[in-house]
C-alpha positions in Angstrom: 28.5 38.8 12.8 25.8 41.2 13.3 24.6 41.1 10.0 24.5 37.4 10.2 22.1 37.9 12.9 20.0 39.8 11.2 19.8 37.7 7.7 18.9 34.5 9.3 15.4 35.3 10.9 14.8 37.5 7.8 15.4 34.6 5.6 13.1 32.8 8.2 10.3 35.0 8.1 10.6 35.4 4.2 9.8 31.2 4.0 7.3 31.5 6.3 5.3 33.7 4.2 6.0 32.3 1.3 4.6 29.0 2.5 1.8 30.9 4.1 1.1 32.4 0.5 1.2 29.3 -1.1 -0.9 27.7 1.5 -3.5 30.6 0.7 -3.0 30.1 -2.8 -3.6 26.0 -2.9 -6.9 26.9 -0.6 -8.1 30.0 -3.1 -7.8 27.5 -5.7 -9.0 24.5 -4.4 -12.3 26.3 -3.5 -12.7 28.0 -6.8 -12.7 24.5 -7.7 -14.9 22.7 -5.6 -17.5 24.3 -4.2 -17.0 22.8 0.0 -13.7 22.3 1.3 -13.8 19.3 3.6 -12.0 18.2 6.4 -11.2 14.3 6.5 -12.8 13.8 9.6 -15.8 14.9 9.1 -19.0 14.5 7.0 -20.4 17.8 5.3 -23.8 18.3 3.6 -23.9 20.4 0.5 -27.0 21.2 -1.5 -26.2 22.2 -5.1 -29.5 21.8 -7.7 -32.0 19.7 -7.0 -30.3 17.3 -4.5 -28.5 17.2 -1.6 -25.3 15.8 -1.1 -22.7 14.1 2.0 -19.2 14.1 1.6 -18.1 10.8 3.3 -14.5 11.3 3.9 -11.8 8.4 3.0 -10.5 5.8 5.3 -8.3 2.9 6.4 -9.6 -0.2 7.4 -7.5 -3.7 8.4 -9.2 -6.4 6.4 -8.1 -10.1 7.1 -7.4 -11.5 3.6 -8.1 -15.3 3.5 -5.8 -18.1 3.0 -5.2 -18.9 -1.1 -2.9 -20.0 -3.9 -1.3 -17.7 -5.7 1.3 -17.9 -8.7 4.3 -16.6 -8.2 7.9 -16.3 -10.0 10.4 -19.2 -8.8 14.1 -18.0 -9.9 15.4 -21.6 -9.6 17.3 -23.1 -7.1 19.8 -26.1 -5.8 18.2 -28.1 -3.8 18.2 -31.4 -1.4 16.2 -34.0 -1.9 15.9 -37.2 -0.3 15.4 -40.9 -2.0 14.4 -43.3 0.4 16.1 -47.0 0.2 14.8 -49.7 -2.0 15.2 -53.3 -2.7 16.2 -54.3 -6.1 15.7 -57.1 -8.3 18.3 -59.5 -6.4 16.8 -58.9 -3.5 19.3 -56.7 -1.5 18.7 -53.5 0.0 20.0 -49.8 -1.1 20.5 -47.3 1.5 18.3 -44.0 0.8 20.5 -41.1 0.2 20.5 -37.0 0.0 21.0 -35.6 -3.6 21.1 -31.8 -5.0 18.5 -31.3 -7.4 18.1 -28.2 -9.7 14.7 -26.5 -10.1 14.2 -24.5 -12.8 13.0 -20.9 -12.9 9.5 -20.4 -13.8 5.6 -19.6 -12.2 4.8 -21.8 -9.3 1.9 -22.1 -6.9 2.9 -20.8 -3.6 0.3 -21.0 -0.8 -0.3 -17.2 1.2 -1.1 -17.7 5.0 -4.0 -15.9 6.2 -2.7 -12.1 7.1 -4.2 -8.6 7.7 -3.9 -6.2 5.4 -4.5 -2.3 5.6 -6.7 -1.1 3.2 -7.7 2.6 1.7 -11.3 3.5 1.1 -11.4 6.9 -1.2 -13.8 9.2 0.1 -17.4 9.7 -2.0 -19.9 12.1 -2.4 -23.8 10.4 -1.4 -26.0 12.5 -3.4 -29.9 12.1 -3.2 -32.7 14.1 -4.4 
C-alpha cells in the first residue's frame, strides 16, 4: 500500500516534466525557426533587413453565404406523384390519381437557403519597407 502511494505522484511528477520538457523543446525549436514567437491575439512588429514587418494573427469570422444552386448527388428514390383528372376523347371524365414513380440516381440541382457560415482567415505577415 505504501509503496503504491509513493509510485503514483512519482509517476505524476515524472509526466509533468516530461510534458514540460517537451513544451520547452517545441518552444526552443520553434524560435530557432522563426525568428518572433507570437501570440494569436496579438499583433507584433518585427524588423528584419530593410523592412518592417506585422504579424496579423488568424481569425474566425461568420460570413452569410447567399442563396444559389448547386449540384448535388440524387441516390434515387420512390416517389408520389400526382396526375390530375382529364377528359378524354368521348367526352367523360377520369378521376386524377396518386402514382409511385422512380427517380433515378444521378447529379441534380438542389437549391441552398441562405445560411451563416464560420470561416478561418490564416494569419499573414504585412511587410513594408
Amino acid at each position: 500500500m505504501r509503496a503504491t502511494r509513493i509510485r503514483r505522484p512519482l509517476a505524476v511528477a515524472m509526466a509533468g516534466a516530461l510534458l514540460a520538457g517537451g513544451a520547452a523543446l517545441t518552444t526552443a525549436t520553434s524560435a530557432s525557426a522563426a525568428p518572433t514567437t507570437v501570440a494569436a491575439s496579438t499583433v507584433q512588429t518585427h524588423q528584419h533587413g530593410h523592412g518592417t514587418c506585422t504579424w496579423h494573427p488568424g481569425w474566425w469570422e461568420n460570413k452569410l453565404v447567399s442563396g444559389q444552386w448547386s449540384k448535388a448527388w440524387h441516390s434515387g428514390s420512390w416517389q408520389n406523384q400526382w396526375h390530375p383528372g382529364w377528359w378524354d376523347g368521348q367526352h367523360h371524365w377520369h378521376d386524377g390519381y396518386w402514382h409511385q414513380v422512380w427517380h433515378s440516381a444521378g447529379w441534380k440541382n438542389v437549391w441552398q437557403p441562405a445560411h451563416w457560415e464560420k470561416v478561418w482567415h490564416n494569419g499573414y505577415w504585412n511587410c513594408w519597407h
